[in-house]
C-alpha positions in Angstrom: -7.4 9.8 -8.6 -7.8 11.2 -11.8 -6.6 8.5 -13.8 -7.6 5.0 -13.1 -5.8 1.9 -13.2 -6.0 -0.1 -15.9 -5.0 -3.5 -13.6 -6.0 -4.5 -10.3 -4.2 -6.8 -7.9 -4.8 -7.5 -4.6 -2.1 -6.9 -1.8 -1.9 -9.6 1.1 -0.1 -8.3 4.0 0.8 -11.4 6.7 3.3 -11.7 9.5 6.4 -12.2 7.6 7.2 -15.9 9.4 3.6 -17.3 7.6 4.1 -15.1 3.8 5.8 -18.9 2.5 2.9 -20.7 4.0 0.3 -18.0 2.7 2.0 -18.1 -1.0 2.1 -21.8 -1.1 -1.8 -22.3 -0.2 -3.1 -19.7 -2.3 -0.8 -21.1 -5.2 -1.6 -24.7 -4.5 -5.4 -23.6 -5.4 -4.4 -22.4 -9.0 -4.3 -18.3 -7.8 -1.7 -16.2 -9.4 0.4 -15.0 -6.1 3.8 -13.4 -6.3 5.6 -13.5 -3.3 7.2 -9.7 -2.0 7.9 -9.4 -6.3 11.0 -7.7 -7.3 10.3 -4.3 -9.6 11.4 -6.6 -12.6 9.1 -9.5 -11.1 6.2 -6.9 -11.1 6.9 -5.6 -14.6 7.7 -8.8 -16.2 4.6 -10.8 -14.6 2.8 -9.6 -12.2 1.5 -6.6 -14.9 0.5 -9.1 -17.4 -1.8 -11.1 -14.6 -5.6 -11.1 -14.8 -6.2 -10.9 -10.9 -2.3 -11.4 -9.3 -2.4 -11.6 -5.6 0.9 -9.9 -4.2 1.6 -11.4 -1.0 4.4 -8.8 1.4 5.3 -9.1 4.6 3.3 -6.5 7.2 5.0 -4.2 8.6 5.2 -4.1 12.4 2.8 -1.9 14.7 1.0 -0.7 11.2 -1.9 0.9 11.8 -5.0 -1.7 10.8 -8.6 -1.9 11.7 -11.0 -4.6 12.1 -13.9 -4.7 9.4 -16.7 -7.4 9.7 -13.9 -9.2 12.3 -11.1 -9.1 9.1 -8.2 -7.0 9.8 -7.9 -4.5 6.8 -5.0 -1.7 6.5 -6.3 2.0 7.6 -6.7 4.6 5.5 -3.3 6.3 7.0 -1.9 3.2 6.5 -2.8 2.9 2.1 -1.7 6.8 2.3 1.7 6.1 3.7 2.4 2.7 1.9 1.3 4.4 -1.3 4.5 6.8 -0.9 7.1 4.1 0.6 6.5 1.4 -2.2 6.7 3.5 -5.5 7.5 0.1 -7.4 4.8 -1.7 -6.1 1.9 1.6 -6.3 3.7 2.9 -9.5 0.3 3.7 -10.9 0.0 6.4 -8.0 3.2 8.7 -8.0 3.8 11.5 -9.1 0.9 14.3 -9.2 -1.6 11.2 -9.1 0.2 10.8 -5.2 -0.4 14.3 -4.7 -4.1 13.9 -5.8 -4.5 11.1 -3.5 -3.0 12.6 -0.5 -5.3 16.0 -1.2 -8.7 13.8 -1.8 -8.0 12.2 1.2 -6.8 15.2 3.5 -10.3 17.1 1.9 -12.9 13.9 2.2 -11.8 12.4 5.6 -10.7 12.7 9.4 -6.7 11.5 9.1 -4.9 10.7 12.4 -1.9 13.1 11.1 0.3 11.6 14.3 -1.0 7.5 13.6 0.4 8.7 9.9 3.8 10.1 11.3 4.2 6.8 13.5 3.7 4.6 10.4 5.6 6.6 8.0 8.8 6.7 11.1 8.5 2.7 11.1 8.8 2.8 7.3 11.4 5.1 7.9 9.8 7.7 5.9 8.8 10.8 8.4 10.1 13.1 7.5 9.3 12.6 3.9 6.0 12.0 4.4 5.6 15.1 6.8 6.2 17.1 3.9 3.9 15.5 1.7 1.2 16.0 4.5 2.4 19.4 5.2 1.9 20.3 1.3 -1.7 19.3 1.4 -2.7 21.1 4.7 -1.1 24.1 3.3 -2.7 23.9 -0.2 1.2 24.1 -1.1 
């Protein structure tokens, strides 16, 4: 990125049947969690928090890896979310997206087909083929 975020906030993904459960513990020990916030929740709130934890439902078959035995999103994963959730990644749309997507396409080894997959589950392909196809093309 070229700009950086002013805020942080941490995004808990959980099987959507335990996301109440999850909310309710992490609230119950005085943590500022939003549960899948609304773009006026986000604005309103969530934007004024000092270290909000948004909790959202993860989406089936996404592509995660295991990291010291924690399950943590893939990079293809972050790339494709970033596009599908404009509310909740506002910070990164627009040419910031574009920057991302570049950075990432020139820095690592991207599973263009475990992207696809994801972005077809999100029922983003063939938006999100473009977006890739811009980058590999230096478009």
């Amino acid at each position: 990125m070229l700009h950086q975020p002013g805020r942080f906030y941490t995004v808990l993904e959980v099987d959507r049947d335990a996301a109440e459960s999850v909310f309710y513990a992490l609230n119950d020990m005085g943590k500022e969690v939003f549960l899948n916030p609304s773009q006026d929740i986000l604005n309103k709130y969530v934007s004024h928090s000092k270290n909000p934890i948004i909790i959202v439902p993860l989406v089936t078959e996404a592509p995660v890896q295991e990291v010291d035995a924690f399950s943590t999103c893939s990079l293809e994963k972050m790339l494709v979310d970033i596009y599908c959730d404009p509310e909740l990644f506002s910070t990164f749309q627009g040419a910031e997206l574009k920057r991302i997507y570049q950075t990432a396409f020139d820095r690592y080894s991207i599973s263009i087909s475990k992207m696809l997959r994801y972005a077809d589950r999100r029922t983003k392909k063939a938006e999100v083929e473009l977006l890739i196809n811009e980058q590999i093309n230096g478009s």
